[in-house]
Every structure is written in C-alpha cells, then in structure tokens.
PDB file of N, CA, C and O in Angstrom:
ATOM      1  N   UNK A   1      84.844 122.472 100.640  1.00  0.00           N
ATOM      2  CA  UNK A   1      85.965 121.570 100.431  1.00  0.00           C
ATOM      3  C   UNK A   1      85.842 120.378 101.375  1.00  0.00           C
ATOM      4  O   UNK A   1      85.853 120.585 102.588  1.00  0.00           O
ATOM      5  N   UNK A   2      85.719 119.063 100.857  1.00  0.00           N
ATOM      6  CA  UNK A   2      85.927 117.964 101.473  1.00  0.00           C
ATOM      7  C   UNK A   2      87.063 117.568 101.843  1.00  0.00           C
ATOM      8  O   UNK A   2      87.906 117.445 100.954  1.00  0.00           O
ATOM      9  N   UNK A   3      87.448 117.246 103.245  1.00  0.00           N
ATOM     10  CA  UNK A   3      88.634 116.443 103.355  1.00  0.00           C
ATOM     11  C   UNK A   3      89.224 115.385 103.508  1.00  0.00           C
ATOM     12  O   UNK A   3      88.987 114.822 104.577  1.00  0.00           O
ATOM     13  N   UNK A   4      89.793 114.983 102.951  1.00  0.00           N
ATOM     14  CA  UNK A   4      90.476 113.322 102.672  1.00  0.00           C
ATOM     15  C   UNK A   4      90.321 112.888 103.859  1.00  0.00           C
ATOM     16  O   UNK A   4      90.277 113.663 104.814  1.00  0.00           O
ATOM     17  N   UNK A   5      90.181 111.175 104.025  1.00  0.00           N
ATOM     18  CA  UNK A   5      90.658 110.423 105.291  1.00  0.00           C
ATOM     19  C   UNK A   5      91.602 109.727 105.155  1.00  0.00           C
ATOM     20  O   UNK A   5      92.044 109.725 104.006  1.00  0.00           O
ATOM     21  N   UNK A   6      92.215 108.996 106.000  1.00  0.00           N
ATOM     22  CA  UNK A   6      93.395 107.619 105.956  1.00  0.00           C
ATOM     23  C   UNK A   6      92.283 106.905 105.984  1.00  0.00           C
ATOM     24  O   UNK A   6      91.235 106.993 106.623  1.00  0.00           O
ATOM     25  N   UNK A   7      92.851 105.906 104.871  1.00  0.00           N
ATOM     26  CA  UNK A   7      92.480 104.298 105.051  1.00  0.00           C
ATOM     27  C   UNK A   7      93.548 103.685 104.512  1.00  0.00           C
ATOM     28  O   UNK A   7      94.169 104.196 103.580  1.00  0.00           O
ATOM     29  N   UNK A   8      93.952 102.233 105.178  1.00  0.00           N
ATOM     30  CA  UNK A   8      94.886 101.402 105.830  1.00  0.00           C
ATOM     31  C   UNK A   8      94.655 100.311 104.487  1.00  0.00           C
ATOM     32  O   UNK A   8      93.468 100.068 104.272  1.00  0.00           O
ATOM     33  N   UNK A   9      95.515  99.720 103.688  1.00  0.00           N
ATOM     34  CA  UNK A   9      95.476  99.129 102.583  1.00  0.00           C
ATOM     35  C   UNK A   9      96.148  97.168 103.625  1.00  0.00           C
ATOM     36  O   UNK A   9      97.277  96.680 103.675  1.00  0.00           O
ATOM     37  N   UNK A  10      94.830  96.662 104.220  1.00  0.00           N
ATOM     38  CA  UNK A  10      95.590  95.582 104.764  1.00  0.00           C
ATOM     39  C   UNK A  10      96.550  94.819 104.005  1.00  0.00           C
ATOM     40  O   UNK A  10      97.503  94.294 104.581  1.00  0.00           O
ATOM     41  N   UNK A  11      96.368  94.707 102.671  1.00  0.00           N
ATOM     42  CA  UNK A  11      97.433  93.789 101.750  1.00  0.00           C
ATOM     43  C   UNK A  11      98.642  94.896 101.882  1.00  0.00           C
ATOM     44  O   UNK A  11      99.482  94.010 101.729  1.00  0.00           O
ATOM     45  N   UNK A  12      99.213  95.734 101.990  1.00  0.00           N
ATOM     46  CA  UNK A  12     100.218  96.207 101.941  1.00  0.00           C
ATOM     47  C   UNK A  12     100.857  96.245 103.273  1.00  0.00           C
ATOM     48  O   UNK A  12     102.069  96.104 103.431  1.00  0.00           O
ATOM     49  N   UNK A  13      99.881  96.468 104.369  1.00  0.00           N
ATOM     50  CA  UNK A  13     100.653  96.828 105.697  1.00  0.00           C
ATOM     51  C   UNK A  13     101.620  95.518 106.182  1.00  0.00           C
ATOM     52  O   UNK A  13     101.456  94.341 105.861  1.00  0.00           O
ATOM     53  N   UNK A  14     102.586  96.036 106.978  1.00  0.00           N
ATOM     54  CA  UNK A  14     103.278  94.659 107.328  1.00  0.00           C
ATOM     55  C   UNK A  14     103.236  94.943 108.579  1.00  0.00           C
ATOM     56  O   UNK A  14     104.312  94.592 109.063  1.00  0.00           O
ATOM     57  N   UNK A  15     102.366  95.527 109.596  1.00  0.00           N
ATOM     58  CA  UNK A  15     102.050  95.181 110.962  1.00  0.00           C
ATOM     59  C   UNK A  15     103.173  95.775 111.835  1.00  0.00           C
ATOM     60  O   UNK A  15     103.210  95.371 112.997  1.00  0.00           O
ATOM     61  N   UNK A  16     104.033  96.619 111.468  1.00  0.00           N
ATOM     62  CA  UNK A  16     104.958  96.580 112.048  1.00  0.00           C
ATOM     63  C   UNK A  16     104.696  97.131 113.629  1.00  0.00           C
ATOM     64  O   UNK A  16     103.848  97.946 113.993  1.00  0.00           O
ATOM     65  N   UNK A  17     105.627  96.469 114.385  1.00  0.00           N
ATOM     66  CA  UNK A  17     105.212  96.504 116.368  1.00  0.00           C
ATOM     67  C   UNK A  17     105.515  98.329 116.267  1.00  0.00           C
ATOM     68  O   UNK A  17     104.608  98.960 116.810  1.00  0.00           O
ATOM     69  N   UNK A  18     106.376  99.003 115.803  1.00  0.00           N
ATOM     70  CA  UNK A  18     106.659 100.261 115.894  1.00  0.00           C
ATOM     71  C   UNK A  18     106.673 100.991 114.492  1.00  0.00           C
ATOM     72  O   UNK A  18     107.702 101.271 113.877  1.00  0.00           O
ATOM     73  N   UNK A  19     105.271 101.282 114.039  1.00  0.00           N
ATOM     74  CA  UNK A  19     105.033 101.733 112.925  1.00  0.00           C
ATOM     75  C   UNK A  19     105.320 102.970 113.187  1.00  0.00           C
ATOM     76  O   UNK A  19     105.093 103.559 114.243  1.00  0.00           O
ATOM     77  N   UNK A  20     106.003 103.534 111.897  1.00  0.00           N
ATOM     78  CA  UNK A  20     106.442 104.721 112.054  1.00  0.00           C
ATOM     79  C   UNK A  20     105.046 105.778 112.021  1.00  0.00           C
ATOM     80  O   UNK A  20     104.865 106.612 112.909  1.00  0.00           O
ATOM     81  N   UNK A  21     104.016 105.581 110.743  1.00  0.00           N
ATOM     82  CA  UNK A  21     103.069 106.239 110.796  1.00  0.00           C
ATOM     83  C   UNK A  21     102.353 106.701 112.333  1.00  0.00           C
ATOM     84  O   UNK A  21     101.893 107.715 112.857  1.00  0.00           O
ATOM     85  N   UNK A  22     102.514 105.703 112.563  1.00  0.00           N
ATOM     86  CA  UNK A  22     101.293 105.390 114.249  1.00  0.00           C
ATOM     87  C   UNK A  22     102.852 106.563 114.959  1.00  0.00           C
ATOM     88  O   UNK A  22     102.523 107.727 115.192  1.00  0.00           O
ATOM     89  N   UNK A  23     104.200 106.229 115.207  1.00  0.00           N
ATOM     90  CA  UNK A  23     104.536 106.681 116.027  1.00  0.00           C
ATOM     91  C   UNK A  23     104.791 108.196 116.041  1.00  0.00           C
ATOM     92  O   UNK A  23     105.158 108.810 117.043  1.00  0.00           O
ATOM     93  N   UNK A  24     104.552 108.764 114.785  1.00  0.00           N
ATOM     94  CA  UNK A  24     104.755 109.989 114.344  1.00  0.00           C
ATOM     95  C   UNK A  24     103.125 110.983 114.405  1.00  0.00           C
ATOM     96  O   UNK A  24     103.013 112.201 114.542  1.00  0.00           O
ATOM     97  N   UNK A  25     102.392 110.290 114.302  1.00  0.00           N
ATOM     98  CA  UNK A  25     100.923 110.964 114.415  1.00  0.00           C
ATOM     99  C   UNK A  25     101.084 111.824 115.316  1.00  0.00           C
ATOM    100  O   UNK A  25     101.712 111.433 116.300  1.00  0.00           O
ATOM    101  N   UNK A  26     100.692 112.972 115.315  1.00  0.00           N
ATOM    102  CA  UNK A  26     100.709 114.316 116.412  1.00  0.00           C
ATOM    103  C   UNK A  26      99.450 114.513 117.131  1.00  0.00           C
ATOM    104  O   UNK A  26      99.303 115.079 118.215  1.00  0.00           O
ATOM    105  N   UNK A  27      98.684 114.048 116.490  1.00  0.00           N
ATOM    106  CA  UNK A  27      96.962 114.321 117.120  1.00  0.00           C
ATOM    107  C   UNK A  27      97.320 112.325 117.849  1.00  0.00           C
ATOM    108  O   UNK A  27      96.327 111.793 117.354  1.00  0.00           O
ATOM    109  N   UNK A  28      97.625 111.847 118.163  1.00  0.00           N
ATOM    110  CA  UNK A  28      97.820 110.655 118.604  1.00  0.00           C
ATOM    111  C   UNK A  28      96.483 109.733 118.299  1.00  0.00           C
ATOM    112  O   UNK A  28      95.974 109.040 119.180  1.00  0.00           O
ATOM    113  N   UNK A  29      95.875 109.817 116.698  1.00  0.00           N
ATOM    114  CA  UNK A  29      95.076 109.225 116.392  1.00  0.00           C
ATOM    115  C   UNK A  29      95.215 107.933 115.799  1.00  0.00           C
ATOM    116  O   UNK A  29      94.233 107.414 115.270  1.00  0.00           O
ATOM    117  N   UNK A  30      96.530 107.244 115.831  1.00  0.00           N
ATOM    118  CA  UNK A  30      96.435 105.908 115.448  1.00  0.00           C
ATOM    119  C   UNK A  30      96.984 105.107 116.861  1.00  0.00           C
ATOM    120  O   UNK A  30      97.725 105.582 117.722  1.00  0.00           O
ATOM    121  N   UNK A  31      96.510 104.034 116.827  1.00  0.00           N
ATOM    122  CA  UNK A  31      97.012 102.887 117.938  1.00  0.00           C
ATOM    123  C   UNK A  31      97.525 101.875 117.054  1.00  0.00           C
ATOM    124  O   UNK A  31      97.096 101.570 115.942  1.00  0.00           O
ATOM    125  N   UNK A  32      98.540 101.374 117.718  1.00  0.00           N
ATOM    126  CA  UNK A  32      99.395  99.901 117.546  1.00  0.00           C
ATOM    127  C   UNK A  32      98.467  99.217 118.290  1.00  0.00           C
ATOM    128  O   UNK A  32      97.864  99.549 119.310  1.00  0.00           O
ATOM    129  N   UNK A  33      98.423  97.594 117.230  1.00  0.00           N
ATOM    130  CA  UNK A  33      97.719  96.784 118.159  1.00  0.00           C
ATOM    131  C   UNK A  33      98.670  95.607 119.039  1.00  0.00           C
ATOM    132  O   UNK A  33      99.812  95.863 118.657  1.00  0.00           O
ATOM    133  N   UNK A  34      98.747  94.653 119.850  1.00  0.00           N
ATOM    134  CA  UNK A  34      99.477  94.364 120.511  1.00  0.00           C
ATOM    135  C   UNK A  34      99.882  93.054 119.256  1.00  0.00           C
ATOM    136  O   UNK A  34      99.281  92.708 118.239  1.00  0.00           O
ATOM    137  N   UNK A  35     100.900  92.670 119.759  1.00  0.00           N
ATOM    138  CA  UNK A  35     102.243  91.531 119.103  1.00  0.00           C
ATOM    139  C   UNK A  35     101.133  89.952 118.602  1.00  0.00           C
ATOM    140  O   UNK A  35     100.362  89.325 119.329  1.00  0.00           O
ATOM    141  N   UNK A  36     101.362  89.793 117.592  1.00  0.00           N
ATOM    142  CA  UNK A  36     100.147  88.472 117.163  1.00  0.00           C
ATOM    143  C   UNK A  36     100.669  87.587 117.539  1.00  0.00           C
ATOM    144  O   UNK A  36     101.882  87.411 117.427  1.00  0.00           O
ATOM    145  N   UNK A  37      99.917  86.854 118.048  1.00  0.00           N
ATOM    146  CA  UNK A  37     100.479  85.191 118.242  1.00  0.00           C
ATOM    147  C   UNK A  37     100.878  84.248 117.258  1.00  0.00           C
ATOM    148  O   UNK A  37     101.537  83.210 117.308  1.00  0.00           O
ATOM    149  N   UNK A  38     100.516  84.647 116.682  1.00  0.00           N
ATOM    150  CA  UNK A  38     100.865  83.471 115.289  1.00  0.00           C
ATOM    151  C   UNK A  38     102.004  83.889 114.853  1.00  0.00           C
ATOM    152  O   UNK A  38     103.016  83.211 115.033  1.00  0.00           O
ATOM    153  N   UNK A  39     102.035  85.102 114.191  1.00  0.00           N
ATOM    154  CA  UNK A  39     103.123  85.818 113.875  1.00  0.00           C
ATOM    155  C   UNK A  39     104.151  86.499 114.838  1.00  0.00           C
ATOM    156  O   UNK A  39     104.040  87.710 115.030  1.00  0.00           O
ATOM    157  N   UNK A  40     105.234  85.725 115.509  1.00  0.00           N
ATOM    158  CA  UNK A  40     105.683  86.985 116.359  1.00  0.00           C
ATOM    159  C   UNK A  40     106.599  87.915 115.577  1.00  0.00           C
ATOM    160  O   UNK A  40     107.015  87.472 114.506  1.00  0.00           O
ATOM    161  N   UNK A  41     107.049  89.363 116.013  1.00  0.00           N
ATOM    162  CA  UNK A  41     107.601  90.301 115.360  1.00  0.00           C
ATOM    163  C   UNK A  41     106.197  91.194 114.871  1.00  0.00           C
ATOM    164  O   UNK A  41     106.092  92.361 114.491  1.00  0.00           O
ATOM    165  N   UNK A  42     105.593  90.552 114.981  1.00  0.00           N
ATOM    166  CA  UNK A  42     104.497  91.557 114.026  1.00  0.00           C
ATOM    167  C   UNK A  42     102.961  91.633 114.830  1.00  0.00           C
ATOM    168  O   UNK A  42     102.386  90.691 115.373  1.00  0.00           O
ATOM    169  N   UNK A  43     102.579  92.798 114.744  1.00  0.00           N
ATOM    170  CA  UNK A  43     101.501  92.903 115.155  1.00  0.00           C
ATOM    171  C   UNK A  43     100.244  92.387 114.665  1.00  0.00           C
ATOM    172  O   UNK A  43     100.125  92.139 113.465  1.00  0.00           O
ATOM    173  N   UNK A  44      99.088  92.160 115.654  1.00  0.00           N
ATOM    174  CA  UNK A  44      97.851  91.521 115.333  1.00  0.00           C
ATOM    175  C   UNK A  44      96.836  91.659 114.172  1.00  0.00           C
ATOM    176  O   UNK A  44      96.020  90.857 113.717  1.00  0.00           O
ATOM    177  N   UNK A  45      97.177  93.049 113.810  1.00  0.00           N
ATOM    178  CA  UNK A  45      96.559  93.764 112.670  1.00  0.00           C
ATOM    179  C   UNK A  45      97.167  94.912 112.271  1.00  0.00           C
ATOM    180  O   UNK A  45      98.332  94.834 112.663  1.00  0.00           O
ATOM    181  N   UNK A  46      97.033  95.692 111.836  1.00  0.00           N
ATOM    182  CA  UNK A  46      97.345  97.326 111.262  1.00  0.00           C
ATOM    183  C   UNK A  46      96.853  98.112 112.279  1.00  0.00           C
ATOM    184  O   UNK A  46      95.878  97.662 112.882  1.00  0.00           O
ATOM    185  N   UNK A  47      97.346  99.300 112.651  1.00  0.00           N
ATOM    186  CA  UNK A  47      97.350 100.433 113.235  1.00  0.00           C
ATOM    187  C   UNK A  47      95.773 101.081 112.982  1.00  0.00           C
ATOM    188  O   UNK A  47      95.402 101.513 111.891  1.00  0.00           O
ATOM    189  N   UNK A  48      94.862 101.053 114.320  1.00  0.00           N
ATOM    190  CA  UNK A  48      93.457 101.608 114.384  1.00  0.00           C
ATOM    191  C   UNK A  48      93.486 102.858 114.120  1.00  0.00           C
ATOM    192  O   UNK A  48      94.387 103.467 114.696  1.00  0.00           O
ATOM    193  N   UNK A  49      92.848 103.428 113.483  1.00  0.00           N
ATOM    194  CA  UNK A  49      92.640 105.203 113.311  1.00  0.00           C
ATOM    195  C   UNK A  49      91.655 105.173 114.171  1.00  0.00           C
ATOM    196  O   UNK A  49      90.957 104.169 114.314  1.00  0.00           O
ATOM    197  N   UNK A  50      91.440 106.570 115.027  1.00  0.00           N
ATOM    198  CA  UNK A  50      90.412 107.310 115.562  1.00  0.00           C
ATOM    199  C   UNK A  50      90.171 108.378 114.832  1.00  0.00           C
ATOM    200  O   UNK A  50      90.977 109.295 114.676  1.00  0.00           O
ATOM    201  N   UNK A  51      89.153 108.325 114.389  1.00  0.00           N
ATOM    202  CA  UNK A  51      88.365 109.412 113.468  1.00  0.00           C
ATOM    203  C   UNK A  51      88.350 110.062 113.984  1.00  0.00           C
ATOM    204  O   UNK A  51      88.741 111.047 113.358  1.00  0.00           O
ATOM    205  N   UNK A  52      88.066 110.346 115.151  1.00  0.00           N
ATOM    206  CA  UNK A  52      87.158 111.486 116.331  1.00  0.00           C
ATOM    207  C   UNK A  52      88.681 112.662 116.407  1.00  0.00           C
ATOM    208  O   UNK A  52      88.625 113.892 116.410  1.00  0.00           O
ATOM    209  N   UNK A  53      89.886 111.835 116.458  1.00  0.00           N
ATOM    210  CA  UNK A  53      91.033 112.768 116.836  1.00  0.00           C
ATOM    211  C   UNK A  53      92.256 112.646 115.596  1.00  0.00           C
ATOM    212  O   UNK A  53      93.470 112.795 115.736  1.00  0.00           O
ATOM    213  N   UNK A  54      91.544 112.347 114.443  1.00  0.00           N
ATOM    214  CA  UNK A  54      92.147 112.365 113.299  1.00  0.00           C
ATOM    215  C   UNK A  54      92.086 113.947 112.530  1.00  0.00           C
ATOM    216  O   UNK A  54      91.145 114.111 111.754  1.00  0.00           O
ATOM    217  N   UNK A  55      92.929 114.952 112.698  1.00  0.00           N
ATOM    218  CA  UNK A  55      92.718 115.806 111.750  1.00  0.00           C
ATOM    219  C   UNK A  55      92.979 115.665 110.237  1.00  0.00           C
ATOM    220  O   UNK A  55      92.919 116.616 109.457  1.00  0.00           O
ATOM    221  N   UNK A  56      93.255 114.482 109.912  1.00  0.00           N
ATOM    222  CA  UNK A  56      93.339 114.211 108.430  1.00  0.00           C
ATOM    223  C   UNK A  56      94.271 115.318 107.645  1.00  0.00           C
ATOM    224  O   UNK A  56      93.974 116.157 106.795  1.00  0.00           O
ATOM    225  N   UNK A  57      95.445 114.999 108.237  1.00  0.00           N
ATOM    226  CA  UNK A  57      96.490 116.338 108.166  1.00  0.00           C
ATOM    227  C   UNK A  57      97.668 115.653 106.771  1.00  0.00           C
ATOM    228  O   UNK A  57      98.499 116.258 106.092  1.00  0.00           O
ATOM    229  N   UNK A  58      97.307 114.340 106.771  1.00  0.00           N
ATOM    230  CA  UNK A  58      97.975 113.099 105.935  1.00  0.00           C
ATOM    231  C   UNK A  58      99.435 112.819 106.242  1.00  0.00           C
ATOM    232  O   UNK A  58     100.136 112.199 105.442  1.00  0.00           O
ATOM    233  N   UNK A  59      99.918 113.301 107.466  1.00  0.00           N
ATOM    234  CA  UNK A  59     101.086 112.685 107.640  1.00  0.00           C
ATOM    235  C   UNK A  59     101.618 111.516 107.709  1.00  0.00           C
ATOM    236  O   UNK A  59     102.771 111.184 107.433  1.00  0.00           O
ATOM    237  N   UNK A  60     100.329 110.595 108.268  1.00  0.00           N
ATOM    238  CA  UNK A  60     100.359 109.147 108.215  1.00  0.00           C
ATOM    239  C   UNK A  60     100.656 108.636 106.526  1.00  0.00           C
ATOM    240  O   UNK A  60     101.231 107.566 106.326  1.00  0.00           O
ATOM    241  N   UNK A  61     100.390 109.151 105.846  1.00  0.00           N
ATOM    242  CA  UNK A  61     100.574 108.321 104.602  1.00  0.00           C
ATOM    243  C   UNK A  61     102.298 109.233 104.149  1.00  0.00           C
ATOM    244  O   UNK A  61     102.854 108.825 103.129  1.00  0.00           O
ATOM    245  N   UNK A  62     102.716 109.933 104.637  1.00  0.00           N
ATOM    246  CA  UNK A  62     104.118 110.280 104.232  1.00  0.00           C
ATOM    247  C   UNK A  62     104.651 109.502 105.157  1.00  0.00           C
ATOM    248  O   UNK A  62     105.635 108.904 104.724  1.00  0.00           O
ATOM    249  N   UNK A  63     104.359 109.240 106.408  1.00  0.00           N
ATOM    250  CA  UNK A  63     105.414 108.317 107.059  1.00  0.00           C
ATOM    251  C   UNK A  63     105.619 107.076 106.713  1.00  0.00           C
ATOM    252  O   UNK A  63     106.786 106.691 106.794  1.00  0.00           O
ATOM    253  N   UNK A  64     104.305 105.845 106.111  1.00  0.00           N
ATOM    254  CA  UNK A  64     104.161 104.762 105.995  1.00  0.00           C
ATOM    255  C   UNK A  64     105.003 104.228 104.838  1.00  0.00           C
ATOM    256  O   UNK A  64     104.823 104.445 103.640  1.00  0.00           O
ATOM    257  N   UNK A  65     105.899 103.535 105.379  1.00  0.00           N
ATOM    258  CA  UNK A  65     107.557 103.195 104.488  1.00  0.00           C
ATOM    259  C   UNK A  65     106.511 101.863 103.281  1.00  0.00           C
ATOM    260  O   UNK A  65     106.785 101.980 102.087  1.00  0.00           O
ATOM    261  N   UNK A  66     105.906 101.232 103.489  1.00  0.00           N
ATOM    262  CA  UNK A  66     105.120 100.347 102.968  1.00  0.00           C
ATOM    263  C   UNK A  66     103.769 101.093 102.277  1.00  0.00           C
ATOM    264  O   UNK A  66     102.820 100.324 102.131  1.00  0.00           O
ATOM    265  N   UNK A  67     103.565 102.396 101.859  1.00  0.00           N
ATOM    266  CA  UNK A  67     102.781 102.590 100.865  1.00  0.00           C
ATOM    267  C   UNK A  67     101.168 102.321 101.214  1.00  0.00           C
ATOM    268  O   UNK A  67     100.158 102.392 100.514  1.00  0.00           O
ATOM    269  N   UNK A  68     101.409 101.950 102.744  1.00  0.00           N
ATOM    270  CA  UNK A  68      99.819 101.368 102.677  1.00  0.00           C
ATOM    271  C   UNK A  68      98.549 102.151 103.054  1.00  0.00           C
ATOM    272  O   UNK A  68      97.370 101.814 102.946  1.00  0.00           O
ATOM    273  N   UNK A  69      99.298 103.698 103.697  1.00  0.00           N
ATOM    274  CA  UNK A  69      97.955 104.187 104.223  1.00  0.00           C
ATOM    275  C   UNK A  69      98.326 105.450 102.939  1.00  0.00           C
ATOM    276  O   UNK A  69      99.352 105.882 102.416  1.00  0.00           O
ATOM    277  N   UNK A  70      96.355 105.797 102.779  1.00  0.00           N
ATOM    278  CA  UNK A  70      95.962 106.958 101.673  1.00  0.00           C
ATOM    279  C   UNK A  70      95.321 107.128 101.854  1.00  0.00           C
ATOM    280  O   UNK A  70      94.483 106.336 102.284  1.00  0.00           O
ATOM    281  N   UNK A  71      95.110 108.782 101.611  1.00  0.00           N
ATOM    282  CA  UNK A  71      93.810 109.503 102.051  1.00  0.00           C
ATOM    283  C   UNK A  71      93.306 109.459 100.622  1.00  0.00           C
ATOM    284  O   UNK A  71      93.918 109.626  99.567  1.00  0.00           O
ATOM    285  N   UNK A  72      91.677 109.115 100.929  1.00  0.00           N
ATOM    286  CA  UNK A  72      91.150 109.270 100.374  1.00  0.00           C
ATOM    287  C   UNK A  72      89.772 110.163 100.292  1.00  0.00           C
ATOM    288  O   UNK A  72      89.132 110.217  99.242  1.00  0.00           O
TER     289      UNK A  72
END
C-alpha cells in the first residue's frame, strides 16, 4: 500500500499568517513562512511541508478552510 502525500495547490492557498492546517499538524511538519512585503496580512508563500516528519496522516487537508492542500 502506497501512501498519499500533501501537496499545496498555490492558486488556492491564501497565505494565511495563522493557517489553521500548519497550526493543527501534530507531527509539526508544516512551517508558516514569515509576513510578505508586498502583501501585508499575508504570508510570503504557503506553508512548507517537511517530508522527513510528515506522517501523511491527511489532517492538513481536513483543516485547510481554502481547499488547497490534497493528498495525493
């Protein structure tokens, strides 16, 4: 049995500074990136996964209110 990963759909994410996905992760495998300059309110990019401490458990895609992360 293969198991799914998260991947991060950039057209959907809206960067948020306190993503719920990222803040709910239990294996603490996603990071927030810091506040964009261009954009303030919103972060620089989408929330980094670490593979290494990702158990691919898919909670991140039940938390993400914006639809954007899916395991695939």
């Amino acid at each position: 049995m293969q198991l799914k990963m998260p991947w991060i759909d950039n057209t959907r994410c809206t960067r948020e500074l306190d993503c719920p996905a990222a803040r709910l992760c239990k294996h603490d495998a996603m990071t927030l990136r810091e506040e964009s300059g261009d954009e303030p309110g919103t972060a620089a990019g989408p929330p980094r996964i670490d593979l290494e401490k990702c158990k691919r458990c898919g909670d991140c895609e039940h938390a993400c209110r914006e639809r954007a992360i899916r395991m695939i």
